[in-house]
C-alpha positions in Angstrom: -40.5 -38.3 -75.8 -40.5 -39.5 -72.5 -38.4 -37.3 -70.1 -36.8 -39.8 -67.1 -37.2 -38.1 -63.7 -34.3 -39.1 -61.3 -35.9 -41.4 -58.8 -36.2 -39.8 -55.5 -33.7 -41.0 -53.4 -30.9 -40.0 -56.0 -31.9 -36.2 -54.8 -32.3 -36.4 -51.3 -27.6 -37.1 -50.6 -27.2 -34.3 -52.5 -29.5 -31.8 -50.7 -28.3 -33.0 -47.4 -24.8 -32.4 -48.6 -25.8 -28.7 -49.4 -27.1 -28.5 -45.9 -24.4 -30.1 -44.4 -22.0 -27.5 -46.4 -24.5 -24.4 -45.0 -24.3 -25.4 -41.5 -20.4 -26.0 -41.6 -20.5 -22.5 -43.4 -22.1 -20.9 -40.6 -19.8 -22.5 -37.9 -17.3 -21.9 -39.4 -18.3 -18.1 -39.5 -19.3 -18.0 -36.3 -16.3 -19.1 -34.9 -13.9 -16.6 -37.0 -16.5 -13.6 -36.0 -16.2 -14.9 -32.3 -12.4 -14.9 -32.5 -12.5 -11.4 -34.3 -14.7 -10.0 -31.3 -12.5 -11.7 -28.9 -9.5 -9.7 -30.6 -11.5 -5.9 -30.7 -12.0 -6.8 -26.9 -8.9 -7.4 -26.1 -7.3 -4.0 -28.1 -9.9 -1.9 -26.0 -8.4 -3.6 -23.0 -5.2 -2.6 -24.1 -5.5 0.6 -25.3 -7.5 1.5 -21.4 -4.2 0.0 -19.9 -1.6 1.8 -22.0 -4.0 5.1 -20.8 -3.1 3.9 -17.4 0.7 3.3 -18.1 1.0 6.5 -20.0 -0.6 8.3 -16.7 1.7 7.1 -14.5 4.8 7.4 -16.4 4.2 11.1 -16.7 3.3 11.4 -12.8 6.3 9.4 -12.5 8.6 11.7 -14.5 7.1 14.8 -13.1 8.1 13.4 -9.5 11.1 12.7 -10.8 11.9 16.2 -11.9 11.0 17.6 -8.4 13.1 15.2 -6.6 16.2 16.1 -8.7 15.2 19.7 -8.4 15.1 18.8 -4.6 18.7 16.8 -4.6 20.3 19.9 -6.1 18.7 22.8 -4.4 19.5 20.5 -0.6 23.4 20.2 -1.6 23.6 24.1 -2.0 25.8 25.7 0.5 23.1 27.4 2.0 20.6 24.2 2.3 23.6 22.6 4.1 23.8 25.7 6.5 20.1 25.6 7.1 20.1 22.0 8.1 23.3 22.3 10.2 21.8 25.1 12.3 18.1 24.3 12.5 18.6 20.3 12.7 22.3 19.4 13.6 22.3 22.0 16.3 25.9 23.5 15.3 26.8 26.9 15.7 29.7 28.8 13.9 32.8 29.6 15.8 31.9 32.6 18.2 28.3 31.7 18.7 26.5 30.1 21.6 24.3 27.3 21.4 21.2 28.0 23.4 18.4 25.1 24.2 15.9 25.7 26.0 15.0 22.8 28.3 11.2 22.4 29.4 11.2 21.6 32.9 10.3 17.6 33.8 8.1 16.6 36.5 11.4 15.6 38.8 12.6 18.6 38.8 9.2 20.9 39.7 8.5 20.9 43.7 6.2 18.8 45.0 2.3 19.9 46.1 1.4 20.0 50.0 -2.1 19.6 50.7 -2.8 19.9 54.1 -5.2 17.5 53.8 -5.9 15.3 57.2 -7.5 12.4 55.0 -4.3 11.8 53.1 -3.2 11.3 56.2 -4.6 8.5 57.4 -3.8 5.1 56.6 -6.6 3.5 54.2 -7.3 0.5 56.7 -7.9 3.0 59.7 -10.6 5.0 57.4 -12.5 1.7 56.4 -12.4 0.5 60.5 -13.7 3.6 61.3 -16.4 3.7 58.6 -17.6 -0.2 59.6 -17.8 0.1 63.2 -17.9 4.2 64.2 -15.3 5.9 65.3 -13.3 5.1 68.3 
């Protein structure tokens, strides 16, 4: 019996095919595992900036809270006394507003230096200073 071997150029399209299929394959793999990489960056990303987000809201709230507590404890009747006395300068009726007043440089007197070269005019000190006194 004779056995009939395919001639060799019947073989060769179909190994080219299978490489053809294993380098689409691989591709096509690398492409899904870069877009899967691309997506476990970006979570991380987003996960670091709802850390961040999550911060500030709570320093947010926090400040909230003190400026509320703030709000109510300045509309007390004693906050609004405070202020009135300390800042608007009112008094309650029967007392005397006192404020001291530092004294300005108008109203202090005047220094006099006996001083005979303040005297003299500037031109007269620079003639006699060139050319000797007269």
């Amino acid at each position: 019996m004779q056995t009939i071997s395919p001639p060799p150029s019947a073989s060769q399209p179909s190994s080219l095919r299978n490489k053809l299929i294993v380098a689409a394959a691989i591709i096509l793999f690398l492409l899904v595992f870069g877009e899967l990489w691309r997506r476990i960056s970006q979570a991380a990303e987003l996960r670091a900036l709802e850390r961040q987000v999550g911060a500030q809201v709570t320093q947010l709230a926090e400040e909230s809270d003190r400026m509320a507590t703030r709000i109510a404890d300045s509309q007390s009747d004693e906050a609004v006394a405070e202020w009135a006395r300390d800042d608007g300068k009112m008094v309650l009726p029967g007392e005397v507003l006192v404020q001291p007043i530092a004294p300005t440089a108008a109203s202090a007197a005047p220094e006099t230096s006996n001083d005979p070269a303040g005297s003299v005019p500037n031109w007269r000190v620079w003639l006699e200073w060139l050319w000797g006194s007269e």
